[in-house]
C-alpha positions as CSV (number, residue, x, y, z in Angstrom):
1,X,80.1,-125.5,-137.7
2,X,82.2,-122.5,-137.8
3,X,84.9,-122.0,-135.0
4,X,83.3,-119.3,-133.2
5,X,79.8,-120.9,-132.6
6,X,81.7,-123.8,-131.9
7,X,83.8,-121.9,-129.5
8,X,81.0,-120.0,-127.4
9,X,78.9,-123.5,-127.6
10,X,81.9,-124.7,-125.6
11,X,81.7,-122.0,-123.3
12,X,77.8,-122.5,-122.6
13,X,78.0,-126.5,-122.7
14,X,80.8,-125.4,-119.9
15,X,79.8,-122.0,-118.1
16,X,78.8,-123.2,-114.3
17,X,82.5,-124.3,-114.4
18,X,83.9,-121.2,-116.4
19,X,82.0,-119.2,-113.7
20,X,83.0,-120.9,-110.2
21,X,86.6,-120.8,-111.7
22,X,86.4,-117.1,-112.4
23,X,85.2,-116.6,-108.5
24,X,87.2,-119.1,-107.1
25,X,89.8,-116.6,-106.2
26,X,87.8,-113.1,-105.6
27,X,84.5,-112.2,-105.1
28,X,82.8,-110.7,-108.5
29,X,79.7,-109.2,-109.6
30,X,77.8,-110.5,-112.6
31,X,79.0,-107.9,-114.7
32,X,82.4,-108.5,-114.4
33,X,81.6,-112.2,-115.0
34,X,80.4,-111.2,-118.1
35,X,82.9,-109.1,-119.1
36,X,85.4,-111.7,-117.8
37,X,84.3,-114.4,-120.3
38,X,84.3,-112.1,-123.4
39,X,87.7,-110.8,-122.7
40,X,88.8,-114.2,-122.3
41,X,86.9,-116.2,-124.8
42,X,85.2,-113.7,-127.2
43,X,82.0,-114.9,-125.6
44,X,79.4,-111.9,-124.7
45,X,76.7,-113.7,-122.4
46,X,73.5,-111.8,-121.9
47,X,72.1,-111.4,-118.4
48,X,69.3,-113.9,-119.0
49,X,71.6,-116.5,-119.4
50,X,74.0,-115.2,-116.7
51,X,71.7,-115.1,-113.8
52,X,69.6,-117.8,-113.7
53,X,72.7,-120.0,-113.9
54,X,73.8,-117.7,-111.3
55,X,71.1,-118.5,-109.1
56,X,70.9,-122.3,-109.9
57,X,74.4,-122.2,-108.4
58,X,73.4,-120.4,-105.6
59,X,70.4,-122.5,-105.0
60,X,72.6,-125.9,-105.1
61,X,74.7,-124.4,-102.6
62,X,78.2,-124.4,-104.9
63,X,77.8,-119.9,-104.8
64,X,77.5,-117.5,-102.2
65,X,76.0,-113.6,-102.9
66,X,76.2,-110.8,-101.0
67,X,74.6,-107.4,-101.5
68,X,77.1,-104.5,-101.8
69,X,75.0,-101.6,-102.4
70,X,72.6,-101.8,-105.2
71,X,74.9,-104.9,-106.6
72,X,74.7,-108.2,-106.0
73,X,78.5,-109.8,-105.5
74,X,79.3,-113.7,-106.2
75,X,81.9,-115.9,-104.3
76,X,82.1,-119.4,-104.7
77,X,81.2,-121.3,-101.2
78,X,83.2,-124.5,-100.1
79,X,80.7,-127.0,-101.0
80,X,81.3,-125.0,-104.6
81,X,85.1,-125.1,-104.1
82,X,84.8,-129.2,-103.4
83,X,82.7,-129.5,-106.4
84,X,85.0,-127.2,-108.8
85,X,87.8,-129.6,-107.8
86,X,85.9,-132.8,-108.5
87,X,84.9,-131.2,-111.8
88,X,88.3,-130.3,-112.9
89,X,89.8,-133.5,-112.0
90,X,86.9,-134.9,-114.1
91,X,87.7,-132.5,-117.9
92,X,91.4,-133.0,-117.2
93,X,90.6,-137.2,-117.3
94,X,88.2,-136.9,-120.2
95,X,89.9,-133.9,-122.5
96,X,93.3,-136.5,-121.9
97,X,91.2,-139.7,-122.9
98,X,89.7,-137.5,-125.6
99,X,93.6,-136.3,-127.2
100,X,94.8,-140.1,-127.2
101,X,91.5,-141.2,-129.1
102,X,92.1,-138.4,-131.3
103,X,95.7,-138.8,-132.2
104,X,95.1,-143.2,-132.5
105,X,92.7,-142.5,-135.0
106,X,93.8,-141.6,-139.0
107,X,91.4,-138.8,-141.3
108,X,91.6,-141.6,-143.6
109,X,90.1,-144.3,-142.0
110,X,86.8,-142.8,-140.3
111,X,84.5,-143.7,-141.5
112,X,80.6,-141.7,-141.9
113,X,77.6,-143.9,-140.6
């Protein structure tokens, strides 16, 4: 797999958290989302795989929206803040158990099953 589809497979596998991190701090609309991720990670989402994740998060109670004229603005809610946490403390355990399995193990002694 090449590094770029790996890349923006990471991103998707990961994007409820990529998105209440990128509203953690400020309100955004979903454009700016959007245009948040590609800028960041070279990741262009489409709307129809913005928004319903949008609304999923909504719906579980972890986002808030507002309406600010014709646009529709996103802020993370505190049930969504308590979650982000818990899910952060959760990667940062695994990615660390994940390195240390990584670096015990030697190319030349994996074996293919």
């Amino acid at each position: 797999m090449s590094q770029p589809r790996t890349k923006s497979k990471f991103v998707r596998s990961f994007l409820d958290v990529f998105i209440m991190a990128a509203v953690n701090g400020s309100a955004m609309y979903g454009y700016e989302i959007m245009a948040l991720i590609h800028r960041e990670f070279g990741v262009l989402l489409s709307p129809g795989t913005l928004y319903p994740l949008l609304h999923s998060l909504e719906n579980k109670g972890l986002m808030i929206s507002n309406t600010d004229g014709s646009k529709i603005v996103y802020h993370i809610s505190l049930k969504g803040k308590e979650k982000y946490q818990e899910t952060i403390l959760a990667l940062n355990f695994i990615f660390e158990k994940l390195s240390i399995f990584i670096r015990n193990r030697k190319e030349d002694t994996l074996q293919i099953v």
